[in-house]
N, C-alpha and C positions, 0 to 999 in steps of 0.2 A: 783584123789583119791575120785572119788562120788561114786565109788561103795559101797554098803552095807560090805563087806569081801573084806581085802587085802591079797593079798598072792604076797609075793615076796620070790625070793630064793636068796641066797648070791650070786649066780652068776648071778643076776641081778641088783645087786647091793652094792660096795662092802660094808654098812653096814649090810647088813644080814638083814634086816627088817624081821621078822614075826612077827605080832600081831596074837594072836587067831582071834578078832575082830576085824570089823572097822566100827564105828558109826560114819557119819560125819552128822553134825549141821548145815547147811547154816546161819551165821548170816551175815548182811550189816550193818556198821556204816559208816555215811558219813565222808569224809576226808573235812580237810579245804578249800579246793579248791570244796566241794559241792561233789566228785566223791566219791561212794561209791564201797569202796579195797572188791576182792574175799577173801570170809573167809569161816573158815571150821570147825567141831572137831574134831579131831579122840582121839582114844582112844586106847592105848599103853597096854598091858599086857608084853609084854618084849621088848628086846634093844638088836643088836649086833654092836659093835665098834671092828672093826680089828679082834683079837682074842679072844674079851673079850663079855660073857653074860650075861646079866643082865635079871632078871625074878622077875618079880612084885609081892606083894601080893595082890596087887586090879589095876585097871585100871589105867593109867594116861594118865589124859586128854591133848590133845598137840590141842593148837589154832595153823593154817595152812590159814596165810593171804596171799596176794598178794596185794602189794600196789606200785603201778606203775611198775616198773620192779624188784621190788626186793619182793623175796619170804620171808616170816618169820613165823619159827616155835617155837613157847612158851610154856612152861611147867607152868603154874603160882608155881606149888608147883612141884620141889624144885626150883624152880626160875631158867630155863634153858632159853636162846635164842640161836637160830643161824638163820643165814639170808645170801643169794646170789641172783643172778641173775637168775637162776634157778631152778624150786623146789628140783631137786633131790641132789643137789650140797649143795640147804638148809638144807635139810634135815642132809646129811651128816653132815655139819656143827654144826648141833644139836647135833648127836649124841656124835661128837669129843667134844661139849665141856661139854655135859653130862658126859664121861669116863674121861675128864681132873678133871673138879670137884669133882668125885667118888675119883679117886686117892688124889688128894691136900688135899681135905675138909674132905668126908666121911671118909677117913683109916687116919687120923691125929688122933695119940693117946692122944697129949696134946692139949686140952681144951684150953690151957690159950694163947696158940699161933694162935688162933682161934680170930676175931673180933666177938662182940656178933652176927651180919648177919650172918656169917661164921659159927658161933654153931646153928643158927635158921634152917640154910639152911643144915647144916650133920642130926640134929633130922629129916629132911624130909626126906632124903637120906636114914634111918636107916627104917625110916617105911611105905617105898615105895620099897624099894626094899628085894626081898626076900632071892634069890641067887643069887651071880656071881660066873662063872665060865669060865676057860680060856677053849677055844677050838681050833681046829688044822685046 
């Protein structure tokens, strides 16, 4: 993913990735053993999980490490990770547990059954994402 633009279509993969854009960041932080992990940023304007799309109002920024064999993608806001052995299986993983948390956190009507984290992380959910929409 160091290209300037990614384009992927659903039949390449089955979250559906399109971003309008894709900015990636080269950043190096050395690991404890001195090795410094592949890192990246991109920058998400929408999300597809399965049937379901999600469509930003602004960018979100996704850290895209590799640290030894395990790939990991990070949302810092709304506090998303997923991580594999290989990127695109990470990715995936991201996505899936991006739409878990949409469903659980975001669309919970009651507040109070909510941990205060839980209500910090829906307020990001609400002003990160613009529409979702099921598609076929």
């Amino acid at each position: 993913m160091s290209e300037a633009t990614l384009q992927q279509t659903r039949n390449e993969h089955p979250t559906g990735l399109q971003p309008a854009g894709l900015t990636p960041t080269s950043e190096e932080k050395p690991t404890r053993r001195g090795r410094k992990p592949k890192q990246e940023t991109i920058h998400l304007t929408q999300l597809v999980y399965e049937n379901r799309e999600f469509t930003f109002a602004r960018e979100m920024p996704v850290t895209v490490t590799q640290k030894g064999k395990i790939w990991v993608y990070e949302a810092k806001e709304p506090n998303i990770v997923g991580y594999e052995e290989n990127k695109e299986d990470a990715f995936y993983a991201f996505t899936e547990t991006f739409d878990a948390c949409w469903e659980l956190i975001a669309c919970e009507r009651d507040d109070k059954k909510l941990t205060p984290r839980a209500q910090q992380m829906k307020t990001a959910f609400k002003s990160l994402v613009a529409n979702v929409r099921q598609i076929e």
